[in-house]
C-alpha positions as CSV (number, residue, x, y, z in Angstrom):
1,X,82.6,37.6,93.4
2,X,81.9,41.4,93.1
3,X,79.9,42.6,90.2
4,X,82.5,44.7,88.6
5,X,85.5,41.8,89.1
6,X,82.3,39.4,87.2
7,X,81.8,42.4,84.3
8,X,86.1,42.4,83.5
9,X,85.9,38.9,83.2
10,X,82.6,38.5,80.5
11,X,82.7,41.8,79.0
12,X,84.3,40.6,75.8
13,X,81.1,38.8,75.3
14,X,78.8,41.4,75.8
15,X,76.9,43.2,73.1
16,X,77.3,47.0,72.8
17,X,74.0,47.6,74.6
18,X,75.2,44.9,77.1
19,X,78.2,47.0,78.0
20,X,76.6,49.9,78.0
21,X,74.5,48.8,80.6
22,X,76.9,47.6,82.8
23,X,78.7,50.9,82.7
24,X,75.9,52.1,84.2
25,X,75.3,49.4,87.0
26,X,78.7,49.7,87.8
27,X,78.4,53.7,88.2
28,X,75.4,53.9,90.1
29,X,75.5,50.9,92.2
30,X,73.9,52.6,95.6
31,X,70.8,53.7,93.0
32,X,70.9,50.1,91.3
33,X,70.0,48.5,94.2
34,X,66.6,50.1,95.2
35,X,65.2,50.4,91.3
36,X,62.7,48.4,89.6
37,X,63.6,46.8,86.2
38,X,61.3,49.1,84.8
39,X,62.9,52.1,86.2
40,X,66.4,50.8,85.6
41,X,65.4,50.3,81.7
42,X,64.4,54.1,81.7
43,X,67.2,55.2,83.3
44,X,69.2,53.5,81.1
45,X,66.9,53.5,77.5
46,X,67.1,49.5,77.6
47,X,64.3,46.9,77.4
48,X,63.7,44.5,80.0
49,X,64.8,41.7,77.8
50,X,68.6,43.2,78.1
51,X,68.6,43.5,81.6
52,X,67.4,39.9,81.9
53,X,69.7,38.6,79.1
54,X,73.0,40.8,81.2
55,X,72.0,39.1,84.2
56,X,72.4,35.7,83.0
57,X,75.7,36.7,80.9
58,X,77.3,37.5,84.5
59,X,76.0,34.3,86.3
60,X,72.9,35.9,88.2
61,X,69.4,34.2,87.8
62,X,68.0,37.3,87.3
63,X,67.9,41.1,88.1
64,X,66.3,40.3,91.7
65,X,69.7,38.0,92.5
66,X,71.7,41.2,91.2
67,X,70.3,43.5,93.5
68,X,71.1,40.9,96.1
69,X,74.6,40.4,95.3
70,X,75.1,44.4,94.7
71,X,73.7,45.2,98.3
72,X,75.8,42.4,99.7
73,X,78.9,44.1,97.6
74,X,78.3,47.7,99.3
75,X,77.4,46.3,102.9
76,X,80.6,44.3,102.9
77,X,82.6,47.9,101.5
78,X,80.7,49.6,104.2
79,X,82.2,46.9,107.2
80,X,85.2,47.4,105.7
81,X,85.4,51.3,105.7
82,X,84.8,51.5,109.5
83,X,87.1,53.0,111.8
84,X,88.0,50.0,114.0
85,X,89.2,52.3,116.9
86,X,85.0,53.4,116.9
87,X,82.7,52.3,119.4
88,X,79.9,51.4,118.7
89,X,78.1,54.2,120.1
90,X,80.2,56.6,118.2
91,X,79.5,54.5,115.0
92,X,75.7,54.7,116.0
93,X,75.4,58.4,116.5
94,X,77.2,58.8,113.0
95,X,74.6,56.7,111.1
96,X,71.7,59.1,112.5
97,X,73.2,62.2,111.8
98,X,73.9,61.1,108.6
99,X,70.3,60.0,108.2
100,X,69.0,63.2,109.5
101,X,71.5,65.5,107.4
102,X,71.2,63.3,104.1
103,X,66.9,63.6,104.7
104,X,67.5,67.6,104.8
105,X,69.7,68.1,101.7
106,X,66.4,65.9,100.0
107,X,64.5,68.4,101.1
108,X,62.7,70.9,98.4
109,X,61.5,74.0,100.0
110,X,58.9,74.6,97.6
111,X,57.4,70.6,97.7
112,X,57.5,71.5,101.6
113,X,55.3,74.1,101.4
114,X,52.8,72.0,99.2
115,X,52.3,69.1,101.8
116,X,52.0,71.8,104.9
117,X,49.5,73.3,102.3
118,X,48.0,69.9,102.2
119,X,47.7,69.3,105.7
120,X,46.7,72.5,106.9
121,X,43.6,72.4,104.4
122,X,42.5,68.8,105.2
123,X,39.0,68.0,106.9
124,X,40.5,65.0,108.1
125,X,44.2,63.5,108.3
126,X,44.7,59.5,108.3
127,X,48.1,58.3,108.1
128,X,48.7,54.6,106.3
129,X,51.6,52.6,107.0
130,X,53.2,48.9,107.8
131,X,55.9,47.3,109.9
132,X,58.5,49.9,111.1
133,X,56.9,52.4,108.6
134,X,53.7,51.5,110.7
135,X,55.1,52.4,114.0
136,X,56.3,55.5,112.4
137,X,52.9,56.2,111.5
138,X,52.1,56.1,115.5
139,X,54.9,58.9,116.2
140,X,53.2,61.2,113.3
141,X,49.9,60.8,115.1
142,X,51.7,61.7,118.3
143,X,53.6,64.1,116.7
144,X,51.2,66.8,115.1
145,X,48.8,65.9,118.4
146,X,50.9,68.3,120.1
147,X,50.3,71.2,117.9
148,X,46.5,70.7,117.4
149,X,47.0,68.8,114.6
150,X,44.5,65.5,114.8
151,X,45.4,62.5,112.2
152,X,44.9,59.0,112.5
153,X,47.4,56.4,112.3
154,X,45.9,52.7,110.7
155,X,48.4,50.3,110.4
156,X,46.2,47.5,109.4
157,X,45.5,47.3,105.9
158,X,41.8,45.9,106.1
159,X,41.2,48.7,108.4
160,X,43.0,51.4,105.8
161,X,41.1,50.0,102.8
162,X,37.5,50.6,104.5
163,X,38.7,54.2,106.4
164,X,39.9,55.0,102.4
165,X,36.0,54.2,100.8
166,X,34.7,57.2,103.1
167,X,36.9,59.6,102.2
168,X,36.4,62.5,100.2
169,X,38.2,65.8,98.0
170,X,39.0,67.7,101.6
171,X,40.8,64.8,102.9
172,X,44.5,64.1,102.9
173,X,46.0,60.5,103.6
174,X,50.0,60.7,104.2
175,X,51.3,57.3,103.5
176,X,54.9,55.8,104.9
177,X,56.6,52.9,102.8
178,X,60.5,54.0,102.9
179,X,61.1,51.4,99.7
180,X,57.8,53.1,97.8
181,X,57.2,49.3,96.8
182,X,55.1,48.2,100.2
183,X,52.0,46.5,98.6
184,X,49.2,46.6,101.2
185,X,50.1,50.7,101.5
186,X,49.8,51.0,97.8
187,X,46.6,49.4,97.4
188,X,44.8,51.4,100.2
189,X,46.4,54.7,99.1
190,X,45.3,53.9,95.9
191,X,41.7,53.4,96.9
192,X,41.6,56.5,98.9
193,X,42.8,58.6,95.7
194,X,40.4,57.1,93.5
195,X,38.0,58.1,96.1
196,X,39.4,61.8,96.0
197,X,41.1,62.2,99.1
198,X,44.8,63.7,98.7
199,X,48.2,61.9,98.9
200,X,50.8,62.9,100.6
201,X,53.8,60.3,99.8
202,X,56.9,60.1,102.1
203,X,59.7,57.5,100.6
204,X,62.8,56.9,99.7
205,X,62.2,56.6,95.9
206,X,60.3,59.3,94.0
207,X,60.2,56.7,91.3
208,X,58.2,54.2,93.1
209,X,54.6,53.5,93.1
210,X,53.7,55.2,95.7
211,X,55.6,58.2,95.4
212,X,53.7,58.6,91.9
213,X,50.6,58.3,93.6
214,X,51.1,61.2,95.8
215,X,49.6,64.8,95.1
216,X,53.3,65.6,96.9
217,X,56.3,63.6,97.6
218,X,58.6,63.8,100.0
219,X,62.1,61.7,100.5
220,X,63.8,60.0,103.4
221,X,67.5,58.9,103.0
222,X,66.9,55.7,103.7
223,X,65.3,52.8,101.7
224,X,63.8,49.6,103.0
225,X,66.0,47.1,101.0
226,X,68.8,45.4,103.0
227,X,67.8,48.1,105.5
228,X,64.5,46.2,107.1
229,X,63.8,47.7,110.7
230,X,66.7,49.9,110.4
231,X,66.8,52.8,113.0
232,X,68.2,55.4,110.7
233,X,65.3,54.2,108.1
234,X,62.7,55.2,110.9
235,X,64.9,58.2,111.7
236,X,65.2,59.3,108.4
237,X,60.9,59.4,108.6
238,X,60.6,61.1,112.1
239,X,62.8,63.8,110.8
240,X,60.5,64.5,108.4
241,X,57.5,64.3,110.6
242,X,59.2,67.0,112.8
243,X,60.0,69.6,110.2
244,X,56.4,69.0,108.8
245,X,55.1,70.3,112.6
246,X,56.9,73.1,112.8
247,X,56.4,74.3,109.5
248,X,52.5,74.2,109.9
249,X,53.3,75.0,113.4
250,X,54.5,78.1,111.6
251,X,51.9,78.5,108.9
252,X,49.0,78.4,111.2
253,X,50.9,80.7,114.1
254,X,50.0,77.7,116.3
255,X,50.2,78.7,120.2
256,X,52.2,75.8,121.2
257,X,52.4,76.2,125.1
258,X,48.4,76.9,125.6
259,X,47.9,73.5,123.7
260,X,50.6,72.2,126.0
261,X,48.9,74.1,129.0
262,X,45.5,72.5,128.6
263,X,46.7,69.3,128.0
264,X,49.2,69.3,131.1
265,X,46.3,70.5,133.2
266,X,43.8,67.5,132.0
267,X,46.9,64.7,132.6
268,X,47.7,66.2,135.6
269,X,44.5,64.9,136.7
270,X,44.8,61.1,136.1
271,X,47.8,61.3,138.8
272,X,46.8,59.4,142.0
């Protein structure tokens, strides 16, 4: 049963604070679903306690089971919504652009030119990430290679926790987690800011741990809950990867084609 069916049904025996809160959950669904209890009691000015006590009013174990049932709510709207006469090609191309416009209105010109800033100043650039947000961390290193910009992508986070002990002030480490919640990227980010290097954040949630770790934060359109190896979540990442070249590309009046040049003659080379 949807959430807001479950509320009509019990709100007589809420409290005032109660109802109050489920206004809100009931307004801000999309948002509901990727906070933290913490973040939803600021949002809201209510203790944990009546989140909890809410939860259990409207049959859910707990707030984790009402996130569940919320995403489940807006995946099912979602399949509903679509234009049967789409393809799915046509319905694939729509969630991509719409990953890729909804990352650029989230864009802040000003917190731009602070993580080019970052990047162009670093002594060294190491980029932290797992699972997809790993793989992403591959295409940034690809990326920026092609406009003279070296950074190292470590996935593992044994690997990420010993490069972060040996960095210093002048380095930056750009870490991936599209929820802002990934564990293992936290902990090594962590470590490398405690050791003075720079963070430059890119997730979904400027709320999240992460996020508040960075020096800079900068937000994809897509978050990792219910959306786990999603295309449009990596999308939404290599978006922001590409504007990031161009725009140091730009600051540093890169030559593009003599890097390309030089390269092209060298690989040219390994042809048999």
């Amino acid at each position: 049963m949807e959430f807001i069916q479950l509320y009509n049904q019990n709100k007589d025996k809420l409290t005032k604070s109660e109802n109050k809160l489920a206004n809100y959950i009931a307004a801000h669904t999309e948002h509901v679903i990727y906070d933290t209890i913490k973040s939803l009691g600021k949002a809201t000015n209510t203790g944990d306690a009546t989140i909890v006590r809410l939860c259990k009013k409207l049959g859910y174990s707990g707030f984790s089971d009402l996130k569940i049932a919320l995403a489940q709510d807006s995946m099912m709207t979602t399949t509903k919504n679509h234009d049967g006469a789409q393809t799915s090609s046509q319905r694939s191309s729509k969630v991509l652009i719409s990953s890729i416009e909804k990352t650029e209105e989230l864009i802040n010109p000003p917190t731009l030119k602070k993580a080019v800033s970052l990047l162009a100043k670093a002594q060294r650039i190491h980029i932290f990430g797992l699972g997809h947000s790993g793989e992403s961390a591959r295409d940034y290193e690809r990326t920026w290679l092609r406009i003279g910009l070296i950074a190292n992508a470590e996935l593992d986070p044994h690997i990420q926790v010993q490069v972060a002990t040996l960095l210093n002030k002048d380095d930056v480490v750009v870490g991936l987690s599209l929820s802002g919640h990934t564990k293992d990227t936290y902990d090594s980010l962590k470590v490398a800011k405690d050791y003075g290097a720079k963070i430059l954040a890119i997730t979904n949630d400027l709320n999240s741990p992460i996020a508040q770790l960075g020096d800079v934060s900068l937000q994809t359109s897509v978050s990792e809950f219910m959306n786990i190896g999603s295309v449009a979540g990596q999308v939404s990442q290599l978006y922001l990867c590409d504007v990031l070249a161009r725009e140091y590309e730009k600051l540093n009046k890169v030559d593009v084609d003599k890097i390309k040049e030089r390269a092209l003659s060298e690989v040219m080379k390994k042809s048999i």
